[in-house]
C-alpha positions as CSV (number, residue, x, y, z in Angstrom):
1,X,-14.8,-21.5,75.3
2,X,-12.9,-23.5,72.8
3,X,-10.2,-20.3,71.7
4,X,-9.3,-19.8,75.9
5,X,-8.7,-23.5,76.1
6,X,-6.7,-23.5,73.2
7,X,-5.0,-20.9,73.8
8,X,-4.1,-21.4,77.8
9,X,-2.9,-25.3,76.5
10,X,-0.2,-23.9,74.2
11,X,0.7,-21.6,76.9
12,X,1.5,-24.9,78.8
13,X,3.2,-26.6,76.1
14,X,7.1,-26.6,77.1
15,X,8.1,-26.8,73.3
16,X,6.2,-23.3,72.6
17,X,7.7,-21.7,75.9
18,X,9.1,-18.0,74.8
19,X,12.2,-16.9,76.8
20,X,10.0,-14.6,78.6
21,X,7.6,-17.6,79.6
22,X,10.3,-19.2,81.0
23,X,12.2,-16.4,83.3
24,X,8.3,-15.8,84.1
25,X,7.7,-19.1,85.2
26,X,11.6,-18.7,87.4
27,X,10.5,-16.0,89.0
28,X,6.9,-17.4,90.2
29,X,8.4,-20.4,91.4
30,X,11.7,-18.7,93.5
31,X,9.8,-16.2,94.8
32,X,6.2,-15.1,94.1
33,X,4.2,-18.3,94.4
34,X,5.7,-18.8,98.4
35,X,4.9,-14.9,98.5
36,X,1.5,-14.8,97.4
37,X,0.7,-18.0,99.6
38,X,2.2,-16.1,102.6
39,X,-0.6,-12.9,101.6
40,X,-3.6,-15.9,101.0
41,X,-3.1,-17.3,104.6
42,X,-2.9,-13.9,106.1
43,X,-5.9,-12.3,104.8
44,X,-7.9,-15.6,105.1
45,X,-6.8,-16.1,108.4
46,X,-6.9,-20.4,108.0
47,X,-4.2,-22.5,109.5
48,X,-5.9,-25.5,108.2
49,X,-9.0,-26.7,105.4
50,X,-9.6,-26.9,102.5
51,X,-8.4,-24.5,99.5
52,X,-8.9,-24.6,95.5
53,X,-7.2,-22.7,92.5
54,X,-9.5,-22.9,89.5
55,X,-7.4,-21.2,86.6
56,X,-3.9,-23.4,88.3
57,X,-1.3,-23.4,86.0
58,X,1.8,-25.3,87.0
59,X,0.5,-24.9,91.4
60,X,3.5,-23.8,92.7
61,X,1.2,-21.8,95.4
62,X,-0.7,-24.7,96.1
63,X,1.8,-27.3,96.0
64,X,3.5,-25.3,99.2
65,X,0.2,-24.9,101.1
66,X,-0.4,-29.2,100.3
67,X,3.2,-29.3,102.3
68,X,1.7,-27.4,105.1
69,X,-1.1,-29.9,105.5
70,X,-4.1,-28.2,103.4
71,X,-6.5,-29.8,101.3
72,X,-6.3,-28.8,97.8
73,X,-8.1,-29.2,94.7
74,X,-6.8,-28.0,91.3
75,X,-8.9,-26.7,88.4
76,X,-7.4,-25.5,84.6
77,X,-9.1,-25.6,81.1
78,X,-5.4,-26.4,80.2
79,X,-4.2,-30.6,80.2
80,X,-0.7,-29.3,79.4
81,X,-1.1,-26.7,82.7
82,X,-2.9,-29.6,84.9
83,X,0.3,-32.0,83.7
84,X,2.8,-29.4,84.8
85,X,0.7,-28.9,88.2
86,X,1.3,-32.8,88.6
87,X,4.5,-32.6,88.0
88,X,5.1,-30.0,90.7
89,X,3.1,-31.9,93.3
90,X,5.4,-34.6,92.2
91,X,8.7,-32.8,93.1
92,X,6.9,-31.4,96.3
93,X,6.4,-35.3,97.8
94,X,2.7,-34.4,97.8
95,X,-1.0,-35.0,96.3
96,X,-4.0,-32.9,95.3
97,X,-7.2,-33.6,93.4
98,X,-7.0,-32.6,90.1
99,X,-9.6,-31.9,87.8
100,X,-10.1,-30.5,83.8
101,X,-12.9,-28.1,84.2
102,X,-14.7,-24.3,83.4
103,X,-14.3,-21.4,85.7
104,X,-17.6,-20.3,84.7
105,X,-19.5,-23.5,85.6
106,X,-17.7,-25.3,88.3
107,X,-17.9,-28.7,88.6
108,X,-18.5,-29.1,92.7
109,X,-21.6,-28.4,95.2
110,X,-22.2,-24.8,97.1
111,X,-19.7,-24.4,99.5
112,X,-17.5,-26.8,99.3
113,X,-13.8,-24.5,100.1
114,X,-12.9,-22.7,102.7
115,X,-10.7,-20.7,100.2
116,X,-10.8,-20.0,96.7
117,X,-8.4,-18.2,94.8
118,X,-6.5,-17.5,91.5
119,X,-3.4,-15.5,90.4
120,X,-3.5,-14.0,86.9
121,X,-6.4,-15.0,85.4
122,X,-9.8,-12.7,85.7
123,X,-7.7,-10.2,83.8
124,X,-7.6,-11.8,80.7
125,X,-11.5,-12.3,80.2
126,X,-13.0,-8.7,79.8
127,X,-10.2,-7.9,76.9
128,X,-11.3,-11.0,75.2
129,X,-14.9,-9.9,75.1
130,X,-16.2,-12.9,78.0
131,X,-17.3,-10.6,81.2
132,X,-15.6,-12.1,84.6
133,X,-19.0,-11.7,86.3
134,X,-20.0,-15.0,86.1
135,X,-16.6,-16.6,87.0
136,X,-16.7,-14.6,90.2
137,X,-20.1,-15.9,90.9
138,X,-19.2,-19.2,90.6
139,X,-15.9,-19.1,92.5
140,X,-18.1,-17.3,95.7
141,X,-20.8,-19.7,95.2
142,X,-18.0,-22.8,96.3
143,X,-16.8,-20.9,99.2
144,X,-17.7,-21.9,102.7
145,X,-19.8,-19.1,104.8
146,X,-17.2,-17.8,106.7
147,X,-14.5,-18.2,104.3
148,X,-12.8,-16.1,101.7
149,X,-12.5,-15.7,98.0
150,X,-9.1,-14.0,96.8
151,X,-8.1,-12.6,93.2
152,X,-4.9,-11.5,92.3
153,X,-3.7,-9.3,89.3
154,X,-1.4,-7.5,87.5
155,X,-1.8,-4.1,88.7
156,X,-1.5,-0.9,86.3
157,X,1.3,1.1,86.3
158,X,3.2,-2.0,88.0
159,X,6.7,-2.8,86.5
160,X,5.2,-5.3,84.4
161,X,2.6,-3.0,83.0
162,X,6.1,-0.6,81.5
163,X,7.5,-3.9,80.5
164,X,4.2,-4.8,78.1
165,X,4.4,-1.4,77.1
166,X,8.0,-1.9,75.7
167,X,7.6,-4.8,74.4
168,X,4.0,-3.5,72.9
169,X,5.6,-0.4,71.5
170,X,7.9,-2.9,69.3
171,X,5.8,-5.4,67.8
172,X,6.8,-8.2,70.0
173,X,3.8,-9.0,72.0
174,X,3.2,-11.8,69.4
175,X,6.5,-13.3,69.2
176,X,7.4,-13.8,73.0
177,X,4.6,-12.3,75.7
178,X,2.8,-15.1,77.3
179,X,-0.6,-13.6,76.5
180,X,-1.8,-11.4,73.4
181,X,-4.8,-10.4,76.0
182,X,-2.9,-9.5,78.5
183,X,-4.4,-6.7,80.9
184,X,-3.5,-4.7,83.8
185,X,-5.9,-3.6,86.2
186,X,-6.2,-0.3,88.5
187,X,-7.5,-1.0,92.1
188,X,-11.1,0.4,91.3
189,X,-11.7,-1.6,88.1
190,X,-10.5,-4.6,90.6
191,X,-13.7,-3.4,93.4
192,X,-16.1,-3.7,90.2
193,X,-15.5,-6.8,89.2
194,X,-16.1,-8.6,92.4
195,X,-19.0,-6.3,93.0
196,X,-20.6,-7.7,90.0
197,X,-19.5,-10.5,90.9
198,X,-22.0,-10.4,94.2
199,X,-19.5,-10.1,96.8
200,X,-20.1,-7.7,99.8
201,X,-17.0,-6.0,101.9
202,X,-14.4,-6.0,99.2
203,X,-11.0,-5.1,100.2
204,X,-8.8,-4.2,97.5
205,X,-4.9,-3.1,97.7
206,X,-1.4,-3.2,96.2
207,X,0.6,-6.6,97.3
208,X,3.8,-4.4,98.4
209,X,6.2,-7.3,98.7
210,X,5.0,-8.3,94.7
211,X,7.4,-5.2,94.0
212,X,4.2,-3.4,93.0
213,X,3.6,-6.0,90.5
214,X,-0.1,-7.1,92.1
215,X,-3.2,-5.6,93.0
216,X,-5.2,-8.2,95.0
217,X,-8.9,-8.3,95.8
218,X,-11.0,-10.3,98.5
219,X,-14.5,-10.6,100.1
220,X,-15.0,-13.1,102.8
221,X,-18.7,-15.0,102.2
């Protein structure tokens, strides 16, 4: 998928950062990457193992959960987004396995995590004409029986769905959103894809303390 690696690896490049990139990636590090790790260990219910993020970015989430004594591994299309990952491990005094490599043919045996999860990612592959089944496939074919596979995204009609819309409604998607594919998902669309996907009891809900910004979806294998 040479046009989503090329597109995720400028995304990563700090000299083609927007302004909106940047209080983005603020706002994930001060507050919703420790948030959304908080939600991952509560609906998984692990306390120790092993946990990957295929789809990383810079692995804020992950870099907190290697502090708490996890195992992690780290997957992106992106070099830029596995060099700011490494970077943020380096700040954190810890260490992770890291790893170039494709959601939608994962580079490690069956059931090899006893959590897998990613945070604004399987939105952007339906838009782009490349169906998420296959990703989700792959990501529940590494987890562990007994364990659990968690998406996160955007949710429609979140605050950040009105903020696209504004920004959409002048012509400046292009010149400073992170993402000209961006897209916001309703709870049901969320169920869908993970049914396709082949996972069995879905739960789907709003992540309240996200400010409404998330709608998160998990199965456990």
């Amino acid at each position: 998928m040479p046009k989503v690696e090329n597109k995720w690896d400028s995304l990563y490049d700090p000299g083609k950062q927007t302004w909106f990139t940047k209080l983005e990636e603020r706002a994930i590090n001060w507050y919703f990457s420790r948030m959304f790790g908080k939600t991952i260990l509560s609906v998984s219910g692990i306390k120790s193992g092993k946990i990957f993020e295929p789809g990383c970015g810079s692995g804020m989430t992950c870099a907190q959960f290697a502090q708490d004594g996890f195992d992690i591994t780290l997957m992106d299309l992106s070099p830029n987004a596995l060099k700011k990952a490494l970077t943020t491990f380096e700040n954190f005094g810890q260490s992770c396995k890291f790893t170039i490599g494709d959601l939608f043919n994962l580079p490690f045996p069956d059931e090899e995590f006893d959590v897998v999860f990613n945070q604004g990612v399987m939105e952007h592959f339906k838009i782009a004409g490349i169906s998420p089944d296959t990703g989700i496939q792959e990501m529940l074919r590494v987890v562990k029986k007994g364990g659990t596979l968690i998406i996160l995204v955007p949710a429609f009609f979140s605050p950040l769905f009105f903020i696209h819309r504004f920004f959409k409604s002048f012509n400046l998607i292009e010149k400073y959103w992170p993402y000209e594919d961006q897209e916001f998902l309703h709870k049901h669309e969320l169920y869908e894809m993970l049914k396709s996907g082949g996972c069995e009891n879905i739960v789907v809900r709003r992540v309240w303390k996200s400010f409404f910004f998330s709608v998160m979806g998990y199965c456990k294998k």
